[in-house]
C-alpha positions as CSV (number, residue, x, y, z in Angstrom):
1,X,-3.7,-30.2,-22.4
2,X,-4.9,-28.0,-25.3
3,X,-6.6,-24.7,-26.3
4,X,-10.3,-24.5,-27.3
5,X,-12.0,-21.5,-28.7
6,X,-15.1,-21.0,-26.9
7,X,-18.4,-19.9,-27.8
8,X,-18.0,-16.7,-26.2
9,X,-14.6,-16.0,-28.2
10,X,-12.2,-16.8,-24.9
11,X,-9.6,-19.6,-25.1
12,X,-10.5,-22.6,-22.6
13,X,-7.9,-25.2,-21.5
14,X,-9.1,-28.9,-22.1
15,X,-7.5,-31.2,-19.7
16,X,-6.2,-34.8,-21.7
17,X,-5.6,-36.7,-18.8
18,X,-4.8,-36.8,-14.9
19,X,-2.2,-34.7,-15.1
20,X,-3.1,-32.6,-17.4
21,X,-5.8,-31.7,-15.2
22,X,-3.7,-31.8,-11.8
23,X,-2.3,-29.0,-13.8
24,X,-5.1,-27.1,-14.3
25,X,-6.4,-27.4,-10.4
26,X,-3.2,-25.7,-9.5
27,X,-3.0,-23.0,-11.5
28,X,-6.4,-22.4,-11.0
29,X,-5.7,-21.9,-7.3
30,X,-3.0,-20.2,-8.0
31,X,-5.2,-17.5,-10.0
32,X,-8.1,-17.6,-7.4
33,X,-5.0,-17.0,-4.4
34,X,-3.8,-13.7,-6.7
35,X,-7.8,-12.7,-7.2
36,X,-8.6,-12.7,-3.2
37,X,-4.8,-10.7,-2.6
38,X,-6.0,-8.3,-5.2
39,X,-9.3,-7.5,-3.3
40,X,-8.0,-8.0,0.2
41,X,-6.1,-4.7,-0.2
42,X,-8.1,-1.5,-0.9
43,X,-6.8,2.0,-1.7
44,X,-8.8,5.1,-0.9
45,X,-7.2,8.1,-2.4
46,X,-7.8,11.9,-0.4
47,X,-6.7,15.2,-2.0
48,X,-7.9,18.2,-0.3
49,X,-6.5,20.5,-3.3
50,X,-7.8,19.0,-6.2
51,X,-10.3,16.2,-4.8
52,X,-14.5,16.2,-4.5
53,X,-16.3,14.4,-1.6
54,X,-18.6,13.5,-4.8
55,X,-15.5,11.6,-6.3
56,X,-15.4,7.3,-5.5
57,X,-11.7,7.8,-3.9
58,X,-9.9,6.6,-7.1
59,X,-5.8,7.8,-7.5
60,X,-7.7,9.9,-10.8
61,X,-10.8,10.9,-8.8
62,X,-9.4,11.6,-4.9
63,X,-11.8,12.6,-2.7
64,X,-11.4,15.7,-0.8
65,X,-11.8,14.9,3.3
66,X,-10.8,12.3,5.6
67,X,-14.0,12.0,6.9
68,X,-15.9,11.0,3.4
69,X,-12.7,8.6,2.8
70,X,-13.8,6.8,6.2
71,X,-17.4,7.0,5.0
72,X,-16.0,5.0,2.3
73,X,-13.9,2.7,4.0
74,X,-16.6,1.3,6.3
75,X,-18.0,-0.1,3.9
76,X,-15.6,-2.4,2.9
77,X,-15.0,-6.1,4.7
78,X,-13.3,-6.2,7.5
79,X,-11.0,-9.3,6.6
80,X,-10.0,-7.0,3.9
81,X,-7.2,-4.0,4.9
82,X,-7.6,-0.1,3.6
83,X,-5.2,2.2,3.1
84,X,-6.3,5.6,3.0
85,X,-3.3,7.4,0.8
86,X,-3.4,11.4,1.7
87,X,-1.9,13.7,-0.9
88,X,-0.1,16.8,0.3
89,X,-1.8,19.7,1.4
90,X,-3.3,20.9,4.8
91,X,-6.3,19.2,5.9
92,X,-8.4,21.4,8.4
93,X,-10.2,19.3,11.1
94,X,-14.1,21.2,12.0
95,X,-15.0,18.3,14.3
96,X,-12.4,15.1,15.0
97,X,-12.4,12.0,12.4
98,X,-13.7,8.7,13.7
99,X,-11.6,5.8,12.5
100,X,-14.1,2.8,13.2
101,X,-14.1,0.5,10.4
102,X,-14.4,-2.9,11.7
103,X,-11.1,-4.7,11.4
104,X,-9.6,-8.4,12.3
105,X,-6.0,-9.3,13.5
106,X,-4.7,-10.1,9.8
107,X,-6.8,-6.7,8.4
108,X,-5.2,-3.2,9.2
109,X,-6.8,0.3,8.5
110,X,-3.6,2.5,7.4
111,X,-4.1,6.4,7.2
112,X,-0.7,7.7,5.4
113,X,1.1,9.9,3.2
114,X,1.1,9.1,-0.5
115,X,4.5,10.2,-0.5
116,X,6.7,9.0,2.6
117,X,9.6,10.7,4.3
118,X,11.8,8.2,2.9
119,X,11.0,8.1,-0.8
120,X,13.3,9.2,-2.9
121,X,11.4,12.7,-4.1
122,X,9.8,13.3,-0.7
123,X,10.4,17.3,0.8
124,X,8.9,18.5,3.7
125,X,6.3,20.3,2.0
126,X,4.7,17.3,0.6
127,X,3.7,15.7,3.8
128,X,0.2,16.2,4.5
129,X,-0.7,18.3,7.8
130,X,-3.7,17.8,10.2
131,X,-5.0,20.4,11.8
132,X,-8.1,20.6,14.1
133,X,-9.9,23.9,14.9
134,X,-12.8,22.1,16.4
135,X,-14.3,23.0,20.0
136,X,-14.5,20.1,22.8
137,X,-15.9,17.2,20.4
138,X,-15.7,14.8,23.3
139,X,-16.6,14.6,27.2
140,X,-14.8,11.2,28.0
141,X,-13.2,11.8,31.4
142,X,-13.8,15.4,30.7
143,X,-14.2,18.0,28.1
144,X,-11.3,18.5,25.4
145,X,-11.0,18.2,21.8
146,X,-9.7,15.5,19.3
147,X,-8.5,15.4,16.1
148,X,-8.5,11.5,15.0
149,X,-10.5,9.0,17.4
150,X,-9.3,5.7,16.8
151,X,-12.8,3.6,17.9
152,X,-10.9,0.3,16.4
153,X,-8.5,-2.2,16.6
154,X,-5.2,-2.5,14.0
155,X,-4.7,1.3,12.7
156,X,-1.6,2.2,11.3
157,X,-0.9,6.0,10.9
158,X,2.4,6.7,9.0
159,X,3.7,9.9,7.7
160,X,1.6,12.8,8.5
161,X,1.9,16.2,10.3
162,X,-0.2,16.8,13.5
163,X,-0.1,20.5,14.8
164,X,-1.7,22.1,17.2
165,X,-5.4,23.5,18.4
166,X,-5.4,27.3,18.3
167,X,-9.5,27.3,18.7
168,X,-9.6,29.8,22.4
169,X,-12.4,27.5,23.6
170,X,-10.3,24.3,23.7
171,X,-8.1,23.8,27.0
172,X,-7.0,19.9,26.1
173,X,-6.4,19.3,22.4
174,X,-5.2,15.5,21.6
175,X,-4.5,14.9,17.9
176,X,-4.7,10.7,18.2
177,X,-6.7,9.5,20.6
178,X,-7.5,5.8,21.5
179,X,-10.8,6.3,24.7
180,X,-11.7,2.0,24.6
181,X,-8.9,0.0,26.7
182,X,-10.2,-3.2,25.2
183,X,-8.6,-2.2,21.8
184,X,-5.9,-3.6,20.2
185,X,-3.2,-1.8,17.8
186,X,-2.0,0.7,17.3
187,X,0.9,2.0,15.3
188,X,1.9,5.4,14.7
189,X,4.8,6.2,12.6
190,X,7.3,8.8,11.0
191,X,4.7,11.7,12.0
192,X,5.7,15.1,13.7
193,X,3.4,16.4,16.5
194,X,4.3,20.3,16.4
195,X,2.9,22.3,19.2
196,X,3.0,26.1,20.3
197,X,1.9,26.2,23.7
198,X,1.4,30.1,23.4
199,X,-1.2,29.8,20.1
200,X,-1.7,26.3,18.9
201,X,-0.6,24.0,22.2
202,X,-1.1,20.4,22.2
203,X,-2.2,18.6,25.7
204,X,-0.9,15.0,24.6
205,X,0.1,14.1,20.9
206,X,-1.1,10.6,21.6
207,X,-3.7,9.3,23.9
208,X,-4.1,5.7,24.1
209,X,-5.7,3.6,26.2
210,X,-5.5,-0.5,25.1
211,X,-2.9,-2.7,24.0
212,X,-0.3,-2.8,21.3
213,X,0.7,1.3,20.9
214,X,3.7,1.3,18.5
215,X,5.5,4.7,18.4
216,X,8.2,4.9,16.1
217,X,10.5,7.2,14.0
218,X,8.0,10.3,15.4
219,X,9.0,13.8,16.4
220,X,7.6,15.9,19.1
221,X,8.1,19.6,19.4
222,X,6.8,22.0,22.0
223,X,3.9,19.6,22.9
224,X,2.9,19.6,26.9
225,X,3.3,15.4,26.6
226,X,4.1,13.2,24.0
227,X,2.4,10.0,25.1
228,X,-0.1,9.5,27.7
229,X,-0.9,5.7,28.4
230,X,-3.1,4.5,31.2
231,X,-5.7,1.9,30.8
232,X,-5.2,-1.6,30.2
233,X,-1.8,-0.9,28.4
234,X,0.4,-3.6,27.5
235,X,2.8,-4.4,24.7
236,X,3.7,-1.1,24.3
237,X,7.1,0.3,22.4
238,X,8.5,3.7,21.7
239,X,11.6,3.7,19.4
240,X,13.9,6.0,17.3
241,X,12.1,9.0,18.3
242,X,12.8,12.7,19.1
243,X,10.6,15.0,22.2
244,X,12.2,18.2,22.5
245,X,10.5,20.7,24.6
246,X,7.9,18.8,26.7
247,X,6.5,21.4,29.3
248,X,5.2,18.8,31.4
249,X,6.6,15.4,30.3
250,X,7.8,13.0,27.9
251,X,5.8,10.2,28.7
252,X,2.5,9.5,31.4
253,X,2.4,5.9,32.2
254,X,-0.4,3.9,33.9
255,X,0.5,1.4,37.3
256,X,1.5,-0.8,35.0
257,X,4.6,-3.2,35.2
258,X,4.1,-4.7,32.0
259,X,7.6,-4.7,29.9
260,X,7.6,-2.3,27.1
261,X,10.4,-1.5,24.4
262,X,11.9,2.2,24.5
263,X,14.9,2.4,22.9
264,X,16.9,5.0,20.6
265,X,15.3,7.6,21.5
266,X,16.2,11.2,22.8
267,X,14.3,13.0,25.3
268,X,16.1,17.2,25.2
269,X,14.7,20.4,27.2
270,X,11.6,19.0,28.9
271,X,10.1,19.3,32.7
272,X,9.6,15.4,32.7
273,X,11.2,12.3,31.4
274,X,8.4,10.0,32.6
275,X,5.6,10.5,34.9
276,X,3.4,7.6,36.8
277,X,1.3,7.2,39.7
278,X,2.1,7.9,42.8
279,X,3.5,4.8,44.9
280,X,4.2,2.6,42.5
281,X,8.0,1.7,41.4
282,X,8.1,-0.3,38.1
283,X,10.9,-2.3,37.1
284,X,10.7,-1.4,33.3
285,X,14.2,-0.3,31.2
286,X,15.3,2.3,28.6
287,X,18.0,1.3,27.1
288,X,20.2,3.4,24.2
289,X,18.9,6.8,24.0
290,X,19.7,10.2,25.2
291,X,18.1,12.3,28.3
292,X,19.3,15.8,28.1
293,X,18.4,18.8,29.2
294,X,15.6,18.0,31.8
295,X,14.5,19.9,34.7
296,X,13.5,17.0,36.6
297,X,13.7,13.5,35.4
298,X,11.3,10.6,36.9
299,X,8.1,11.9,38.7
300,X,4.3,10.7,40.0
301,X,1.2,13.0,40.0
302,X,0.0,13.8,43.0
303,X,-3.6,15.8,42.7
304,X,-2.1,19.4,42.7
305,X,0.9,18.6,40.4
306,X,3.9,16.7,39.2
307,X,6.4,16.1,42.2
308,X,10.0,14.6,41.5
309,X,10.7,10.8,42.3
310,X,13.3,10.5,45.0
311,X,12.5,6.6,44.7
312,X,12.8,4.7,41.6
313,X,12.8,0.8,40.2
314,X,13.5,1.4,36.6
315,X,16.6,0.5,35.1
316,X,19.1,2.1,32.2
317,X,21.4,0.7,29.7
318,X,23.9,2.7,27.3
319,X,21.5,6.0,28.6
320,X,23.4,9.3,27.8
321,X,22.7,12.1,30.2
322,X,25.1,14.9,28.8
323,X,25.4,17.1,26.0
324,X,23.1,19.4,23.5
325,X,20.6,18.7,21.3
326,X,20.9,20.4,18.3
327,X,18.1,20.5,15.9
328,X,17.7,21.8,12.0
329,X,14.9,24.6,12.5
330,X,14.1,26.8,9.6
331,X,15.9,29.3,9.0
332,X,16.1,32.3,6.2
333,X,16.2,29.9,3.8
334,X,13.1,28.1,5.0
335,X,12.2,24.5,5.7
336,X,15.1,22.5,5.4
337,X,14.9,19.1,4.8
338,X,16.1,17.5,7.7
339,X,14.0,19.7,9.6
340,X,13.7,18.7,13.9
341,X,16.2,16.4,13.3
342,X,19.7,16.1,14.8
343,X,22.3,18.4,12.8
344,X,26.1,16.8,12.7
345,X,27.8,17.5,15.7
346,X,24.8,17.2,17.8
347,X,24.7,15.2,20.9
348,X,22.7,11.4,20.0
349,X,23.1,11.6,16.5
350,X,24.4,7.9,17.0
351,X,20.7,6.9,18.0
352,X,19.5,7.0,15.0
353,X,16.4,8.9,15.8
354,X,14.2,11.3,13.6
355,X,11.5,11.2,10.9
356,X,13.5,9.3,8.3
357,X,13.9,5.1,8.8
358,X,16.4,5.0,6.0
359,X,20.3,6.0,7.7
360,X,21.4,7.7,4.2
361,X,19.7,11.0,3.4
């Protein structure tokens, strides 16, 4: 095999024999395999300080809202995935965000940080926070407002803040919602739902009907519930994860008996562990986490309210029901780091659970 200069000035190889041009097949493959991974992965930049909605979405040219970003991502093929990288800053919600672009089971949609909790110059003022001051933007089931409605399969949200609603006018405020129960995956990871039920309350930090909900490394403060799952749920997993201060549970769960994962996580200071339906007695297991604090612990709605479950088919394994959660809240020094996550000495440090993945901090 040898060079050639072409006519248009660009070296050509010139296959000699079989070989030779066995040779060139493959690396011809190989450079058409490395062309179709380059455009099967799409990066759409947001940056509500500096960016412009007029921008293309470019790392130098970011646009400047989540919902042009989307604009942009529908666009794209759905055999290809999109991440959506958000820069820090505090993204204000008017009306929720519909995450619909089309995807297939090898193509995920991923909305997250540009800079994650576990990079190396991460702080806690660079994550990006969502927050929604919208009315009621849906009437599904009833009126209440939304801040991301995920209207697709395979979404992957990593590394964002969600807090409250403090519009007067809205009664039920769910930052991620999921209304179809034919979809399929979901992921949601290393974000902080952060409610204040007296100003800015969240009704449930996530809402998912479907398949495939993935909850993991998240942290919920002072929301009413963290997860409310109910229609055609399956495959569903909550791990590593922190709800402190749920005033009516941890967890609604559908008549389902489908086995789920929850494990290493600590439930601290809530009404609820878990509520279901009333007359039904799963068999599902948590296994290595921590259950502290709780004014009741399994329960079933029954029209006018929660009532405590006498009767239960659930089972436990390495579950701690004793000790305090201690937290690191701001102080006079401000944010700290670490922030809702266990300090040393607290009770389930050993669990692992909290906002970072990586064990050394």
């Amino acid at each position: 095999m040898f060079a050639n200069v072409a006519d248009n000035g660009c070296f050509e190889l010139q296959p000699t024999n079989i070989k030779d041009m066995c040779k060139l097949r493959y690396l011809l493959c190989i450079i058409l395999l490395l062309a179709r991974y380059h455009l099967s992965a799409q990066n759409i930049f947001v940056d509500v300080q500096k960016g412009s909605d007029l921008n293309p979405g470019s790392q130098d040219a970011p646009l400047a809202t989540l919902t042009k970003a989307m604009e942009h991502a529908r666009v794209i093929n759905k055999n290809e995935n999109v991440t959506i990288k958000v820069l820090p800053g505090l993204y204000v919600l008017n009306d929720k965000v519909t995450i619909d672009k089309p995807n297939t089971e090898e193509a995920w949609l991923t909305i997250e940080a540009a800079i994650m909790p576990d990079d190396a110059d991460w702080t806690p003022t660079q994550m990006p926070v969502i927050q929604s001051i919208s009315s009621n933007n849906s009437t599904t089931q009833f009126p209440h407002a939304i801040g991301l409605l995920i209207a697709t399969g395979h979404v992957s949200i990593r590394g964002l803040k969600f807090l409250g609603n403090p519009n007067p006018n809205v009664k039920y405020y769910y930052p991620i919602n999921r209304e179809d129960s034919t979809l399929t995956g979901l992921n949601v990871s290393q974000c902080y739902f952060i409610g204040e039920k007296n100003s800015a309350p969240i009704q449930g930090s996530i809402w998912a009907h479907g398949a495939a909900t993935h909850v993991d490394h998240c942290i919920f403060f002072g929301i009413k519930n963290a997860l409310l799952l109910f229609k055609g749920i399956k495959d569903f997993s909550l791990t590593y994860s922190i709800i402190s201060g749920a005033y009516e549970a941890a967890v609604w769960y559908g008549p389902f008996n489908h086995p789920f994962i929850f494990q290493n996580n600590i439930v601290a200071d809530s009404e609820y562990l878990w509520l279901r339906q009333e007359n039904t007695f799963p068999k599902y297991e948590f296994s290595d986490c921590l259950f502290t604090g709780l004014k009741h612990y399994m329960g079933y709605y029954a029209g006018n309210g929660a009532v405590p479950a006498e009767r239960n088919g659930h089972t436990e394994r390495n579950v701690g029901k004793t000790g305090k959660l201690l937290l690191s809240e701001v102080g006079v020094n401000g944010l700290p780091k670490d922030y809702l996550n266990p300090i040393s000495g607290s009770e389930g440090t050993q669990l692992r659970a909290g906002i970072f993945k990586k064990t050394a901090r």
